[in-house]
N, C-alpha and C positions, 0 to 999 in steps of 0.2 A: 661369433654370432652366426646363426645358419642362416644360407642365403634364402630360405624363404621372408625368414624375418626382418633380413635387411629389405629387403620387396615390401612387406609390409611397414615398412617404416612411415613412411608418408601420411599412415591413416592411423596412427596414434594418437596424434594430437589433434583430429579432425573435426571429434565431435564439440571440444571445445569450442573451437575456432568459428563453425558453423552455427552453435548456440549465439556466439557474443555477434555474427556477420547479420544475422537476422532478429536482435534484438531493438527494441526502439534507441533510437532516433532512425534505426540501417529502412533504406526502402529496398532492402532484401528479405525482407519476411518470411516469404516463404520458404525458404532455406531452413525454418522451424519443422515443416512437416519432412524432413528427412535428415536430422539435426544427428539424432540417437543410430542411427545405423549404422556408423562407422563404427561405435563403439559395440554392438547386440553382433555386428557380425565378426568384430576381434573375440568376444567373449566364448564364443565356438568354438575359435581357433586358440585359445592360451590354455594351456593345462595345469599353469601355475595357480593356485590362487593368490597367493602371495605376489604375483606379479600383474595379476588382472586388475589387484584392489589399487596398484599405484597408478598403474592406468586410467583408473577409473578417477582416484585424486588428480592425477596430470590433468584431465579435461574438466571437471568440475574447479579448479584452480582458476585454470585459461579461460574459463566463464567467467567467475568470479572476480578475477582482476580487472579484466579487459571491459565490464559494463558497471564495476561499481568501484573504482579508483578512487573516484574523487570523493569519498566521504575522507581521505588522509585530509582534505583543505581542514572540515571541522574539527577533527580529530585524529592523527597517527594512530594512538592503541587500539580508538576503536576502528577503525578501518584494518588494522594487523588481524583483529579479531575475530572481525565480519568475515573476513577474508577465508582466512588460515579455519578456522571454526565450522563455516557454513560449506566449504570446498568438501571438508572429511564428512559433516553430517550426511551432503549426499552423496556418501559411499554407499549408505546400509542397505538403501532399499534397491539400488544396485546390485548389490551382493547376495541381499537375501534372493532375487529373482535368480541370481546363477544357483544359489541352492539349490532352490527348487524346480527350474528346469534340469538339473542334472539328477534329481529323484523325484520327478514326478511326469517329466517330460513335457512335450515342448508344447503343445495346446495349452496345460496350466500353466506352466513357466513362462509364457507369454502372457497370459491373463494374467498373473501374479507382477509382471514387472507393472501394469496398470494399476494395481491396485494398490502397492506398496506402494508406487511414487505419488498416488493422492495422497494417501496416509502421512508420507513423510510431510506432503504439503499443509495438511491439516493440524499435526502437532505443530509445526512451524508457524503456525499462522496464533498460536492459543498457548504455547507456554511460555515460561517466562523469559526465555533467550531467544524470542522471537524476531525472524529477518527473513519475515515475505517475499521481499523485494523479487527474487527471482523466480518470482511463481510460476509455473510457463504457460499459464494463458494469461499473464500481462505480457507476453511477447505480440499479442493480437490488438494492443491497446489504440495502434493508428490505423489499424482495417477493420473500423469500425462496420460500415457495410458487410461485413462477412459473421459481426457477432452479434446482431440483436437478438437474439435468443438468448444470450445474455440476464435480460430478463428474466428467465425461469431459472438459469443454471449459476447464473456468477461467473467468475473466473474457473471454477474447476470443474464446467463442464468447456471452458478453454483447454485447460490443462489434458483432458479426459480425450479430447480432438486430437491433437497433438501428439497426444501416446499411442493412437489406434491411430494414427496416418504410420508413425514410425513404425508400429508391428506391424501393421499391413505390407510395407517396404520391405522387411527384413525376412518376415516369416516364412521358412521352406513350404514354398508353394510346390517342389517338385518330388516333394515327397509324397502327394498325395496322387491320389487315381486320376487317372483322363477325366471319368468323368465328372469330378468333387472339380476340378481348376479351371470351369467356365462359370461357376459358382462362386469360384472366392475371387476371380475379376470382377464379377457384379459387384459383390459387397465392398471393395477394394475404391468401387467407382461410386457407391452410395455412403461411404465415409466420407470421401472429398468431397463431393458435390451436394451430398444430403443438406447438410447445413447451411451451406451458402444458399440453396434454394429458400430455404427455411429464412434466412434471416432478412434474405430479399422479401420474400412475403409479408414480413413482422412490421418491415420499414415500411411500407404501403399505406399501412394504418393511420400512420402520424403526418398530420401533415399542423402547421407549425400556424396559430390563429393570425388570422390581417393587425397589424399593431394600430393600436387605436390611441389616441393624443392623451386620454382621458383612462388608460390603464394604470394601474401602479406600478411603478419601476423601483428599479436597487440600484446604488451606484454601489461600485469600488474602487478603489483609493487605491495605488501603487503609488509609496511616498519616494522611494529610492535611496534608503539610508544606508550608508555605508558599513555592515556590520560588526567588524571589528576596529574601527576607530571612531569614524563621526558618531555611530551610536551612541559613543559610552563618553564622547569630547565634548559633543554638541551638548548645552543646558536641555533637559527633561521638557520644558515647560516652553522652549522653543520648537523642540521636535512634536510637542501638543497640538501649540497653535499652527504648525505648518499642516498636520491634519486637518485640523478644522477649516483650514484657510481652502486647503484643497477641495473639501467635501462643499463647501458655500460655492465654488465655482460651479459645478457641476449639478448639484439639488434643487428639486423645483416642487410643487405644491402638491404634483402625485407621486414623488416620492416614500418608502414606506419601510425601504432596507436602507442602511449602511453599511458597509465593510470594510474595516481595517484590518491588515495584515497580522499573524503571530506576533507578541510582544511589543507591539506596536508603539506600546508608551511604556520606555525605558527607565521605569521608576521600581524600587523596591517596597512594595506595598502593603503593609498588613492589613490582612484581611476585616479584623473587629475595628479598623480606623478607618474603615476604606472611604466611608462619606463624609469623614472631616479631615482627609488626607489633601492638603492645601496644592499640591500638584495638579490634583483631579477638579478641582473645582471651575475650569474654565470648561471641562467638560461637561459638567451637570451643568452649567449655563447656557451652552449649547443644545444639550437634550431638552431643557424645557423652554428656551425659543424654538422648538421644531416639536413639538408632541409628539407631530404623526411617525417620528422617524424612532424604528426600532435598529438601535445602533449595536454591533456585534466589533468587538475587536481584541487585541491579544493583549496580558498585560504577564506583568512579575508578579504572586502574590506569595506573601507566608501566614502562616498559619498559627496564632501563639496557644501553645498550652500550658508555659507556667510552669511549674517543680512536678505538674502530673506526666509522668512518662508513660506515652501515648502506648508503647510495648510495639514501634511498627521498625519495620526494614529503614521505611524511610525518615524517619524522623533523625532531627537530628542537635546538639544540646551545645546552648550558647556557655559562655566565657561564668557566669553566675550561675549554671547549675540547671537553667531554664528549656525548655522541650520547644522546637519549632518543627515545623516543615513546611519548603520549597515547593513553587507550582509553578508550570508552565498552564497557563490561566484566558478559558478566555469569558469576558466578561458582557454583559447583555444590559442596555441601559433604555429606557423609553421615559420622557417626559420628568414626572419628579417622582415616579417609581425607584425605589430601593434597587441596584446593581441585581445581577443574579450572575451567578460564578458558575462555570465548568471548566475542573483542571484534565490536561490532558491525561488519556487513559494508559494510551498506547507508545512507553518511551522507547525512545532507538537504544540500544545496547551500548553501553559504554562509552555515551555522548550524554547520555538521560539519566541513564541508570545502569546499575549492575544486578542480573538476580542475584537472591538474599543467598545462595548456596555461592555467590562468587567474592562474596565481601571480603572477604582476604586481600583479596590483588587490587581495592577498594587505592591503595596508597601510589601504586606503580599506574592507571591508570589516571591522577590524581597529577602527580608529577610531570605527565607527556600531554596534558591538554585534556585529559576526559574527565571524568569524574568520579568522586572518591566512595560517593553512596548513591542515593539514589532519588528523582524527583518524587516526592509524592501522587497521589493519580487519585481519578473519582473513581468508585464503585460500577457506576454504567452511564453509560451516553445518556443524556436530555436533550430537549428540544426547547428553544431560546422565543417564547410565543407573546406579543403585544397586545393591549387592550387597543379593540378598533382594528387591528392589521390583519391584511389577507395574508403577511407570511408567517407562520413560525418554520425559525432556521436549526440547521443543526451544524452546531458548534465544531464542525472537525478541524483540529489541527495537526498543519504538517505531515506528520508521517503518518497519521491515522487515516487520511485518503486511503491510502495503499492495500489495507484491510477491506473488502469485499462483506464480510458479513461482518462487521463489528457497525460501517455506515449503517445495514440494516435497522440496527440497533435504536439508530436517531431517529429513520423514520414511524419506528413500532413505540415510540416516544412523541410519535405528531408531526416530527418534522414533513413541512411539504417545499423546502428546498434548499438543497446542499451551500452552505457556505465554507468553503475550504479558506484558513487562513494559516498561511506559512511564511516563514524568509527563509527562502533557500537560496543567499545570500552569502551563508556560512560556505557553501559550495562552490562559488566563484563561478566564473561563466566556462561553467563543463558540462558533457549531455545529464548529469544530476537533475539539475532543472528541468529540464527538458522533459526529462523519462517520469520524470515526478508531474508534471502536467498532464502527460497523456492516462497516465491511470487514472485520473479525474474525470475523464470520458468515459472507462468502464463503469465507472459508479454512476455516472447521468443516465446509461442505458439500464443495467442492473435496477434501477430504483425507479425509472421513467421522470425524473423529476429535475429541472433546471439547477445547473451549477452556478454559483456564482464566487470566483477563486482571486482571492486577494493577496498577492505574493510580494514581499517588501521590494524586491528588485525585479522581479518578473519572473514566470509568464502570471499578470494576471489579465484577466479574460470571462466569460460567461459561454457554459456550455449548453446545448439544447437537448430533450431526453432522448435524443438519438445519435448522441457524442458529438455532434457537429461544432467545431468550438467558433466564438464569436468574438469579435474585437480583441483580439489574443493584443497585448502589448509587450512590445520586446525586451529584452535585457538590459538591465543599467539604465533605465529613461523613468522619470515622474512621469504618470499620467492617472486623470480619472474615466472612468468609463461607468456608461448609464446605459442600461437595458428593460426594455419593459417584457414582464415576466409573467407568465397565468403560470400559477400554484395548483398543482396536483394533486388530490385529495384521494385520489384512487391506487391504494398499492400495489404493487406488481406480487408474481407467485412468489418470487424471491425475495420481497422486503417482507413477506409474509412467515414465509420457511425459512430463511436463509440459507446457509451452504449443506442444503440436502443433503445434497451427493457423497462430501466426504462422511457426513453421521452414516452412510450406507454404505460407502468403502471402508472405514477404515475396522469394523467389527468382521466382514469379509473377511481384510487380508492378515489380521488376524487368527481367527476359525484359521484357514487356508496355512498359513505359517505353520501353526500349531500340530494341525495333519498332518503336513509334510514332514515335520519333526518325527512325529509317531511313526510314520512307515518308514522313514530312514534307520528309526531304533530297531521296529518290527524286523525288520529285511536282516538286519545286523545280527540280530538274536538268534534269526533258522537258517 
């Protein structure tokens, strides 16, 4: 090895390192805005490509393990997957950026690693092997104060900040004239600070109304059920009543929400019995002694179709020949209103589902704890709305928080306030939980509209439209919590538009790619 390279040894593995040091739960943060420069300034110096692109898997790896370990609690294969799968996807837009600053130079080669790495984050976030998780402006998800602008952009004008702090860091500034380099300090100092001025300004706005006795409030329910035994030990119809028993503590006459956590009541439930399904029935006794309360909670449902074979991915064919499909379900109940169902949309890979191109490894997946096909899903988000109630909620569950424009979705549906219901329980007490709370925040801001997040072991909590989180309850504890809430009627630019920015990046770096192609063929041909 030549002794330059042992010198640089140290700053191989840096960029990873530095991604996972400033990720949530770390109060190193900002360690984000110069995360990438270890790696933009090795990719100068390697002339391998073949040796740049292991590089580039070494740190997207080191990222990869070190902030998302703990999905092996739910699942080994699919955490192998997430893992091993999402380290190599972000090679490309890596690589494609060394393309093209090496034939197009270093102005666009810089603007192209920006635009490529929204791009990767926008297929990721919408096809079907999707795993957001590591967007990288939910790295900004606990410095709230620095993102309410948020509001107009989402997460990926996070992500967008981020990538232009790191080029500004990196980019040969000494390449340029005397007089161009008191220039690119200014702009250098209006990246950093531009925004934080900005979102100081935004937070001024809100200021959060006097609580009045005589408001309508939500409670939620954190029951604390042990996911992988009491769940499935404890009788159905006692895990019921200990809901209900919890939610009677807590409710009082201006009550107008409920929330119970994901799957809540551990019953297998077909869907065309659901109102004469003898488990449920202490519930609907409950809803119509409480009219006013529009109850949101998680359940099992299937779906019967009988010898008609539905022709879907997820469907799947009992012992006699018969067509069902499976749903992670959450269910919407007021008074002696008929149930109204939303199955989750957005499944985790290989804990949920498999895309329909992976069904093969359907069996090996099947065998290590995941799953062998896939849950079924609704077509698009609804909004869960009562007669008489100032709330209609939007049904997200679980890992559908994490998605930035899919929430939109709920409110351009009516929702005027986020109900997030999960057990992330499956995780055991690792920063999972955790990191999975704080992106609840970016969606209160994003959407301007109050959270209210029912987690079967915790954190659950209520968030204000300016992330500020509320009566957060800890790990492993029963508790109910009651917040009085004013319902937001008024959309933000981004519950409007959604994720603008990448429908604008990603046709860009595209075009840009494409170019770069052509002049490298062009060049080669004279």
């Amino acid at each position: 090895m030549k002794p330059t390279m042992v010198k640089q040894a140290w700053l191989y593995p840096l960029t990873g390192i530095l991604l996972f040091a400033a990720w949530p739960m770390s109060i190193l943060t900002f360690l984000i805005a110069f995360a990438f420069v270890p790696l933009l300034w090795l990719e100068r110096r390697i002339g391998s490509d073949s040796r740049f692109f292991w590089l580039v898997w070494l740190n997207m790896f080191i990222w990869n393990i070190s902030t998302t370990w703990w999905i092996r609690n739910a699942s080994p294969p699919g955490a192998a997957g997430a893992i091993i799968a999402n380290s190599l996807l972000m090679c490309f837009p890596l690589m494609a950026f060394r393309f093209t600053r090496r034939h197009a130079g270093d102005a666009i080669g810089y603007l192209s690693f920006i635009l490529y790495w929204l791009t990767f984050e926008y297929i990721h976030h919408n096809w079907e092997l999707s795993w957001p998780w590591l967007t990288l402006g939910n790295a900004l998800a606990n410095a709230t104060p620095f993102i309410q602008w948020y509001e107009y952009t989402g997460t990926t004008g996070g992500s967008l900040w981020i990538l232009l702090l790191n080029v500004a860091a990196v980019y040969p500034h000494f390449k340029l004239p005397h007089y161009q380099k008191k220039s690119v300090f200014y702009l250098r100092l209006l990246v950093l600070f531009g925004p934080i001025i900005v979102s100081t300004l935004l937070a001024q706005r809100y200021e959060e109304p006097t609580s009045r006795t005589e408001q309508p409030n939500v409670v939620v329910v954190q029951p604390n059920v042990e996911p992988y035994t009491e769940k499935f030990t404890k009788p159905p119809g006692q895990l019921l009543q200990q809901l209900i028993d919890l939610s009677l503590s807590k409710i009082d006459s201006n009550t107008r929400l409920l929330v119970w956590p994901e799957t809540a009541i551990p019953a297998q439930a077909w869907e065309h019995k659901l109102q004469d399904e003898p488990l449920f029935q202490p519930l609907y006794a409950f809803a119509r002694q409480h009219p006013q309360l529009l109850i949101v909670t998680g359940i099992d449902s299937y779906k019967f179709y009988g010898n008609i074979n539905p022709h879907k991915f997820s469907a799947r064919q009992m012992s006699d020949g018969s067509y069902y499909e499976a749903f992670n379900t959450a269910m919407a109940l007021q008074g002696n209103n008929p149930p109204v169902l939303y199955h989750k949309s957005k499944l985790v890979p290989g804990v949920e589902g498999l895309p329909s191109w992976l069904g093969f490894m359907g069996k090996l997946f099947d065998d290590f704890g995941g799953i062998s096909g896939s849950l079924g899903r609704s077509d698009s988000a609804i909004a869960f709305g009562g007669s008489n109630n100032p709330y209609t909620a939007a049904p997200i569950i679980c890992y559908e928080s994490i998605y930035s424009n899919y929430v939109t979705d709920y409110v351009r549906a009516g929702a005027n306030v986020l109900t997030v219901i999960t057990n992330d329980g499956w995780w055991g007490n690792t920063p999972g939980y955790q990191q999975h709370m704080s992106m609840s925040r970016m969606r209160a801001i994003e959407n301007r509209l109050w959270v209210a997040r029912s987690a079967n072991t915790g954190i659950s909590c209520f968030i204000n439209p300016t992330g500020e989180v509320l009566q957060a309850q800890p790990w492993d504890r029963q508790a109910v919590i009651k917040q009085n809430i004013s319902p937001n009627t008024e959309p933000t630019f981004y519950a409007r538009y959604g994720d603008w920015m990448s429908r604008l990046a990603w046709p860009l770096a595209v075009a840009l790619f494409l170019w770069v192609c052509y002049k490298r063929w062009k060049n080669r041909h004279n």
